[in-house]
C-alpha positions in Angstrom: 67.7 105.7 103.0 70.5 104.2 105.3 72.8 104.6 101.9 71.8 107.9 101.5 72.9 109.0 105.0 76.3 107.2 104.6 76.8 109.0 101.0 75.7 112.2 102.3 77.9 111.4 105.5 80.9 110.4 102.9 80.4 113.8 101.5 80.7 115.9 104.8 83.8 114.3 105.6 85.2 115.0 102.1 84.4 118.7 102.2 85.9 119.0 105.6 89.4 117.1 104.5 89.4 119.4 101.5 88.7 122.7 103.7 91.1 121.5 106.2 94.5 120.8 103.6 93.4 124.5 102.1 93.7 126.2 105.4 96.8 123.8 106.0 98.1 124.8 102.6 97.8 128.9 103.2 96.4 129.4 106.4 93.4 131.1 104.8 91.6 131.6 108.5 94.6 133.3 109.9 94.8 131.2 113.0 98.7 131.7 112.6 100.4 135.0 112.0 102.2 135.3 108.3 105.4 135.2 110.3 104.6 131.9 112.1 103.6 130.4 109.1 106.0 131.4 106.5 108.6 130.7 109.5 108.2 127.5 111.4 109.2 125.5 108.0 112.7 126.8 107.1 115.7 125.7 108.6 114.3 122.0 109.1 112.3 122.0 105.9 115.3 123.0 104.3 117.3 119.6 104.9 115.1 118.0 102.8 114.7 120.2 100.3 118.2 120.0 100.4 118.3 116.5 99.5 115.4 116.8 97.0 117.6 119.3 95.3 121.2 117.5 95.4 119.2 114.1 93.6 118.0 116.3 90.8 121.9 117.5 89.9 123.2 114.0 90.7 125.3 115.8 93.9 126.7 112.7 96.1 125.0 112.7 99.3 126.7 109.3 100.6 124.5 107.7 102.9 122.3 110.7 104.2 119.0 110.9 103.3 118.8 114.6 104.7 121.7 117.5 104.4 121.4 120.9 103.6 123.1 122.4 99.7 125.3 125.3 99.7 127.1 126.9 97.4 130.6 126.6 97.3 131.2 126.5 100.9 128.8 125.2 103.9 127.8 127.9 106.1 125.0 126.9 107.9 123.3 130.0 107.8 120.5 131.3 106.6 122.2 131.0 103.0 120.5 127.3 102.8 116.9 128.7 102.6 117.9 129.4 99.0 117.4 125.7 98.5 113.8 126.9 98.5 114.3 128.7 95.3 116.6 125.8 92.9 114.4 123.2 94.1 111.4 124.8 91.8 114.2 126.1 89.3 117.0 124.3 89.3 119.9 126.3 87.2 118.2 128.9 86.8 117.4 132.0 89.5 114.0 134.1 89.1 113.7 138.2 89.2 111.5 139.2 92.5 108.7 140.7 91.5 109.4 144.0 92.9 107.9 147.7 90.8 107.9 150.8 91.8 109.2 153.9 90.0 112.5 152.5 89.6 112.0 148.8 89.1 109.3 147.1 87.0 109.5 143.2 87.6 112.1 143.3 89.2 113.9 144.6 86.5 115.8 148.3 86.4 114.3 150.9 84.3 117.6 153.0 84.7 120.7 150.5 84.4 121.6 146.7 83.6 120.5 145.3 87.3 117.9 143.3 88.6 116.5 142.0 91.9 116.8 138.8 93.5 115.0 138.0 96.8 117.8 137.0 99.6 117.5 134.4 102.2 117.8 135.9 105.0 116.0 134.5 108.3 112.2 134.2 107.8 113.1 135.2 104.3 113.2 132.8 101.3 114.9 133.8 99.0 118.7 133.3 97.0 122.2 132.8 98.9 124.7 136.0 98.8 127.3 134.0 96.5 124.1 132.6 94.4 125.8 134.5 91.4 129.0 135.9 90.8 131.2 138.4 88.6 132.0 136.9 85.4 129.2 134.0 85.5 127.1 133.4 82.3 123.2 134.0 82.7 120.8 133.7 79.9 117.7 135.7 79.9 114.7 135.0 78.9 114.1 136.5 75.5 117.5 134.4 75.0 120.3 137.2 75.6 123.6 136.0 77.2 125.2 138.5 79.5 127.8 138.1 82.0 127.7 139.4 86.0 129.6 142.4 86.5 129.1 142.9 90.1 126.7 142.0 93.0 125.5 143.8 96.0 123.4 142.7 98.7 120.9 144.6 102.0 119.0 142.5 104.3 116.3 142.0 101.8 117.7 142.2 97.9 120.4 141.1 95.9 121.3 143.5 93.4 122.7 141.7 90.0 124.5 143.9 87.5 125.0 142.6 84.1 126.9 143.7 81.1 125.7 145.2 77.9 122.3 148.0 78.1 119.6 146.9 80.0 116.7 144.9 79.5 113.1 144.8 78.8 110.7 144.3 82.4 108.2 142.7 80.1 110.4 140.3 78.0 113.2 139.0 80.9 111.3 140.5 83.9 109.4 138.1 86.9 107.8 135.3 86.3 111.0 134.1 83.9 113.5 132.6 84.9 117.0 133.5 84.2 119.4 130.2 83.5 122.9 130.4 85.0 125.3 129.0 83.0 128.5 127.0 83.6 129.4 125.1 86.7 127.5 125.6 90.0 129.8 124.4 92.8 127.7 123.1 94.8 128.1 121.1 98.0 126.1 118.9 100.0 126.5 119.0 103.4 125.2 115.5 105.2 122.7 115.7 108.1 122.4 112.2 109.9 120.8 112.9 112.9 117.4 110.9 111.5 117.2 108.4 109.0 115.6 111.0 107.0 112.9 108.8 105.1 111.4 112.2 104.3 114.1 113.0 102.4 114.1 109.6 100.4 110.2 110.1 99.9 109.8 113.6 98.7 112.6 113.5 96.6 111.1 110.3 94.7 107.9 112.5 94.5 109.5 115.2 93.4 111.6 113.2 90.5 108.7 111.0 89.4 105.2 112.9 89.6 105.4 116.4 87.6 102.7 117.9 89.5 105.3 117.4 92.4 107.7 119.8 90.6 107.9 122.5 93.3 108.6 122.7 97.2 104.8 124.4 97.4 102.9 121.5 95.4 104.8 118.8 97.8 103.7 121.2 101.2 99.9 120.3 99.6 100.6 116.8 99.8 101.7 117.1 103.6 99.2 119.1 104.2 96.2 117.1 102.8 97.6 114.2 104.2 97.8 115.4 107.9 94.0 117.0 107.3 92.8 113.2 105.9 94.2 112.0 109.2 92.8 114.7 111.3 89.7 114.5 110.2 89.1 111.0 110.3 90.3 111.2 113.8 87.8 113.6 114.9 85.3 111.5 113.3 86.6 108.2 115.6 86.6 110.6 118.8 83.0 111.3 117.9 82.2 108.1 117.8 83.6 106.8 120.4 83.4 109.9 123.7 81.0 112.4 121.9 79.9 114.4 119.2 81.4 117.2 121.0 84.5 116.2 121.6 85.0 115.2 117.7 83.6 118.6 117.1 85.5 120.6 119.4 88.9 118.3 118.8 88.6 119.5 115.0 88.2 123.4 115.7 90.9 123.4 118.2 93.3 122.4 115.5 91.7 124.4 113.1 91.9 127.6 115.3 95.7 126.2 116.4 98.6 128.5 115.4 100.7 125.7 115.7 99.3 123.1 113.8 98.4 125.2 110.9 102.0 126.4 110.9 103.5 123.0 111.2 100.9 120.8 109.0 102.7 121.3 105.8 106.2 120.7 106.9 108.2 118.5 104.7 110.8 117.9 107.5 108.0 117.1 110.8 105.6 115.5 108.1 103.4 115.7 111.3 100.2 113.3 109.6 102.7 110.6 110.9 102.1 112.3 114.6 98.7 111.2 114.3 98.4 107.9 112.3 99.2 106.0 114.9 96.1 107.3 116.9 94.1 107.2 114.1 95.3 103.4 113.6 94.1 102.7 117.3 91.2 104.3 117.3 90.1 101.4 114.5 91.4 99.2 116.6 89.0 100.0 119.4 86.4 99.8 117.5 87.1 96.6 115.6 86.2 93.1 116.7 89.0 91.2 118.7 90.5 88.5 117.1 89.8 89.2 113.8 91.7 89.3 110.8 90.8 93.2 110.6 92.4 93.6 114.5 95.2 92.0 113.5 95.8 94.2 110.3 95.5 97.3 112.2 98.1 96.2 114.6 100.2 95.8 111.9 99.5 99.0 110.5 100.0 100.6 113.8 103.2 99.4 114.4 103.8 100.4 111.0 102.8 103.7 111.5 105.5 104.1 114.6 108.1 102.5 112.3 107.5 105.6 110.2 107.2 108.3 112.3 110.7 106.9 113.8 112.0 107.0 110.2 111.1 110.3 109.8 112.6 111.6 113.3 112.5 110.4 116.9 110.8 114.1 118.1 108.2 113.7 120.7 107.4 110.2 120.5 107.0 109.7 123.9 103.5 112.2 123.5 102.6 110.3 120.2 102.6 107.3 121.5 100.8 108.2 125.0 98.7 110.3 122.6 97.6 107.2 120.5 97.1 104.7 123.5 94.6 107.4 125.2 91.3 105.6 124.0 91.8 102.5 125.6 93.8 104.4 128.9 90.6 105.7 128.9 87.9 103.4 128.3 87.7 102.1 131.6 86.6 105.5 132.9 83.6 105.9 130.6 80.3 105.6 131.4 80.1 102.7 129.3 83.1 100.9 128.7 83.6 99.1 125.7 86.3 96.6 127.2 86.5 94.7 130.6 89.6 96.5 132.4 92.0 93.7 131.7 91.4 93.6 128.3 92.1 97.3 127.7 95.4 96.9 129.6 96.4 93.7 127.8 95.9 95.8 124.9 97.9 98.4 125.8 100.9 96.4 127.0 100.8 94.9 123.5 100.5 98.1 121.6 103.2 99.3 123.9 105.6 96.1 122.6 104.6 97.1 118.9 105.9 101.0 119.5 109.3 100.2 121.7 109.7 97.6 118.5 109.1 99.8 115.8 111.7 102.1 117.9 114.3 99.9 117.6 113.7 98.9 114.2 113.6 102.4 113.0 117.2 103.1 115.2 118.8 99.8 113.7 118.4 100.9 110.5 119.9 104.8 111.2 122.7 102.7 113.2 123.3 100.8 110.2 123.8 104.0 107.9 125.2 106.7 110.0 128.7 104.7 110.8 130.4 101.4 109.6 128.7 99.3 111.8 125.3 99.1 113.6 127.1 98.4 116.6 129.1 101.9 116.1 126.1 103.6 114.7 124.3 102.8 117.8 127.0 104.4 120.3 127.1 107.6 118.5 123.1 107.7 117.9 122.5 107.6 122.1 125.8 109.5 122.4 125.1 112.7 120.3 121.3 112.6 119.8 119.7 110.8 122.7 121.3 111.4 126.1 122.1 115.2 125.4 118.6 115.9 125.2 117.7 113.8 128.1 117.6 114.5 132.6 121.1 113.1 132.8 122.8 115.2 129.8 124.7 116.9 132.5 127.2 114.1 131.9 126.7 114.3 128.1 127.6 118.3 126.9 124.4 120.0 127.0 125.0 121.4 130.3 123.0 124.1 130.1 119.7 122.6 129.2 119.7 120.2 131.7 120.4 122.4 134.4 117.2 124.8 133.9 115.1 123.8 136.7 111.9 121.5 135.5 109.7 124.1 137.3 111.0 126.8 135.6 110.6 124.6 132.4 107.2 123.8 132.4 106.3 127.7 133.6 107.3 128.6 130.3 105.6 125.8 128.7 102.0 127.3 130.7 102.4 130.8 131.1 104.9 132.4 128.4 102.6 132.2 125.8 103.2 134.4 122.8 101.0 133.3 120.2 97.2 132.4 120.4 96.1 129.0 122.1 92.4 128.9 119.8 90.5 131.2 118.7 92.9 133.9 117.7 92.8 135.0 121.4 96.6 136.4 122.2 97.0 136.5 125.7 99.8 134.9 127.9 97.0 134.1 130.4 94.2 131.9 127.4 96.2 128.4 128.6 96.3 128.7 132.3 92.5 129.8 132.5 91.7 127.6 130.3 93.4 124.5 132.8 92.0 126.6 135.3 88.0 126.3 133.7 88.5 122.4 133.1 89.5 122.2 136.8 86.6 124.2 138.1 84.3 122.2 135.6 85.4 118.7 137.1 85.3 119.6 140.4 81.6 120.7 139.2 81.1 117.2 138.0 82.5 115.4 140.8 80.2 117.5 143.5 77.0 117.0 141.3 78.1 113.2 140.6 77.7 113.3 137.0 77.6 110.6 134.8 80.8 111.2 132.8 83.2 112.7 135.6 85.2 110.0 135.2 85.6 110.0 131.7 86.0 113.7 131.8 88.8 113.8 134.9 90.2 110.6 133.1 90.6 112.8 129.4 92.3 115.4 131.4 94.8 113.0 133.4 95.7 111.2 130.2 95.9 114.0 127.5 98.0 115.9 130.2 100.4 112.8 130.5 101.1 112.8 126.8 102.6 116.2 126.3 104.4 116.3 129.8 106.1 112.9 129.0 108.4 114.9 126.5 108.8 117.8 127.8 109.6 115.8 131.2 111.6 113.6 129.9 113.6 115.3 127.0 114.5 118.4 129.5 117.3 119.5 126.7 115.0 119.4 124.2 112.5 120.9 125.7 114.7 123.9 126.7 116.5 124.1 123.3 113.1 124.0 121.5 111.1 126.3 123.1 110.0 128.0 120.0 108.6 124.4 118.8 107.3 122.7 121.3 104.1 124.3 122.2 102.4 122.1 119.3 102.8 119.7 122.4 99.7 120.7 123.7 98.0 120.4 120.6 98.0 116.5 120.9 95.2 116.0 123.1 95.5 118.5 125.7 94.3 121.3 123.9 91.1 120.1 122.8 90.6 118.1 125.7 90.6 121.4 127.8 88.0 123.2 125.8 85.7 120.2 126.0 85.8 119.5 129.7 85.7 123.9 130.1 82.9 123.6 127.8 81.1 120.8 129.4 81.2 122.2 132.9 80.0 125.6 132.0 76.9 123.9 130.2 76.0 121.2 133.4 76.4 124.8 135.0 74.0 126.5 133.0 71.4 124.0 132.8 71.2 123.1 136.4 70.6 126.9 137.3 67.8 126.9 134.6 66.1 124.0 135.7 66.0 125.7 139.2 63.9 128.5 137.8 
């Protein structure tokens, strides 16, 4: 029977991990808008597509791992989202499937012309100079024909091509079209990360098949950071509440953000919650044991990564992933005499700030001629600019908005749902506003788990303010990526104390009657 349960158990988990990488993967539940979604990837995604894309046509990168791929000339604009496009058909450019009276498949039914889709911002699509007057293409059906001219509007690129026009159904979308000659293409280095993303997908990309395009290798992210969710929920189950696993899950189910960010190549965010997921085993494993010390190892491990893969919001990872055992204390039955949880939290501390500086050696070492000179440009360009004292770094601007003003943004400009598909500038502040009203509930009616509940609050609070407090510039720059902030503990921590309160509420005015 006991094996039964577990196999059964085993099974749940499965089907959630598989439901969860399939709303990552197309946001099927529409917790984010098509514009959010399709959005939030490009220009960052598009630095290591970039490099994905220069490995397969042997273009020199030097000692970037990351750098976006232009044609001809680097532009930095939204000319690099055709990356996109090559990386799933390199050499050759596809029709977009466009009909109406005119066009069938993208292909005229009046002249020699056909569509391609443009980049343009939250468009993916081909660069402006993707093709050019006199360039050979080869059609489908095996036709050669040369470009005659090319014309562009904010959504189309219009390719005319010598000789009479072509049959929709023989050349027309899904085929590609092959581009002959010489490309010209340039690589345009990005080394303000290590960029092991870069160096990963591309291996994927050149070694596994299945991996052949950008939307297969968003899967992968995405089922990764869903494993990792999910088995997180399962730990916070286990060790505050059913509840709180339960509710923890929805909320990033239900989160705009998340979904929109879960199948990033760039943010690769199932590295922002390994490292919890890492210490929540740790919690619950025996100390001094062989297992312990593994997970340590794995922890630090896991920070070593996420470091690899960009230095963004670390601060809130790391306070994020500590939270069990900041918070153990406070519950109604600790797991871990007070000394030991703090002993255990200096050490995990030691194992992050050393994966840190592991992580930053190694971009020292390949983004100058030294690790020494590496170093000064590192905390020169990337770190103090973004930080309280960039005033006396270049980023002037950022660091004089006032913090205030900062973090009003950050709680009341809301323009996107919080959960639930609720969009209302007002959903975050009520909702602090409930978990507030439900503690102070606790605390008058001495329940067992105020602590715990007013400790979850103080700590999940601490995680995203840490970044936000502490990388000002950042934080001002980013405005239209940092609300997935919240979404590391805060979030879910809200609805579960809101919840909580409302039920103690409820049931104490039932039991009156």
């Amino acid at each position: 029977m006991h094996d039964r349960r577990k196999l059964i158990g085993f099974g749940w988990y499965a089907i959630l991990i598989l439901f969860t990488s399939f709303v990552f993967s197309t946001n099927a539940i529409k917790s984010a808008s098509e514009f959010q979604f399709r959005t939030y990837r490009d220009g960052s995604e598009a630095l290591v597509l970039g490099k994905i894309f220069a490995d397969t046509e042997n273009l020199p990168t030097g000692r970037a791992n990351l750098g976006f791929v232009e044609k001809k000339i680097s532009t930095k604009s939204a000319d690099v989202l055709a990356t996109y496009k090559r990386v799933n058909h390199p050499d050759a450019v596809v029709p977009e499937d466009f009909n109406d009276q005119h066009w069938s498949h993208g292909i005229s039914t009046f002249d020699a012309v056909f569509l391609l889709p443009r980049a343009n911002v939250a468009q993916l699509g081909y660069a402006t100079n993707e093709l050019a007057p006199n360039q050979a293409i080869r059609f489908f059906n095996g036709d050669i024909r040369a470009v005659t001219k090319v014309t562009y509007d904010e959504k189309f690129l219009q390719i005319y091509y010598s000789g009479e026009k072509l049959e929709a159904a023989k050349v027309g979308f899904p085929h590609p079209i092959d581009v002959l000659g010489e490309q010209n293409y340039v690589f345009d280095a990005y080394q303000s990360q290590y960029g092991l993303q870069g160096i990963v997908f591309s291996w994927i990309h050149r070694s596994i098949g299945f991996f052949a395009t950008f939307e297969r290798m968003q899967f992968l992210a995405a089922s990764l950071c869903a494993a990792v969710l999910v088995l997180l929920c399962r730990e916070y189950r286990i060790a505050f509440s059913n509840h709180f696993g339960l509710v923890f899950l929805i909320s990033i189910l239900t989160s705009p953000w998340i979904i929109a960010v879960a199948r990033n190549l760039y943010w690769v965010p199932v590295l922002w919650f390994l490292p919890a997921l890492m210490v929540m085993w740790i919690y619950r494993s025996p100390e001094n044991s062989w297992i312990r010390k593994l997970l340590y190892f794995l922890f630090f491990a896991a920070i070593f990564l996420k470091c690899l893969t960009g230095y963004e919001y670390l601060s809130t990872i790391i306070i994020f992933s500590l939270s069990i055992f900041l918070i153990d204390p406070f519950l109604p039955t600790p797991r871990y005499p007070r000394g030991s949880a703090i002993k255990t939290i200096l050490f995990l501390s030691t194992l992050s700030v050393a994966g840190f500086l592991i992580a930053l050696l190694m971009h020292a070492g390949i983004r100058e001629n030294s690790i020494a000179q590496g170093l000064k440009f590192t905390l020169q360009q990337d770190a103090v600019k973004y930080t309280s004292i960039a005033a006396n770094g270049g980023n002037k601007g950022a660091a004089n908005v006032p913090l205030l003003d900062l973090l009003k943004t950050y709680i009341f400009d809301w323009h996107t749902p919080v959960v639930f598909w609720i969009n209302h500038q007002m959903v975050f502040p009520i909702l602090v506003a409930l978990a507030f009203l439900s503690l102070v509930f606790q605390y008058l009616t001495a329940d067992i788990a105020r602590h715990r509940d007013a400790a979850l609050i103080i700590v999940m609070l601490l995680a995203p303010l840490s970044w936000l407090i502490l990388m000002r510039g950042h934080s001002v720059i980013h405005v239209h990526l940092n609300y997935v902030l919240w979404y590391l503990g805060f979030v879910p921590s809200l609805l579960f104390v809101a919840a909580r309160g409302m039920f103690l509420c409820w049931r104490r005015i039932v039991d009156k009657h």
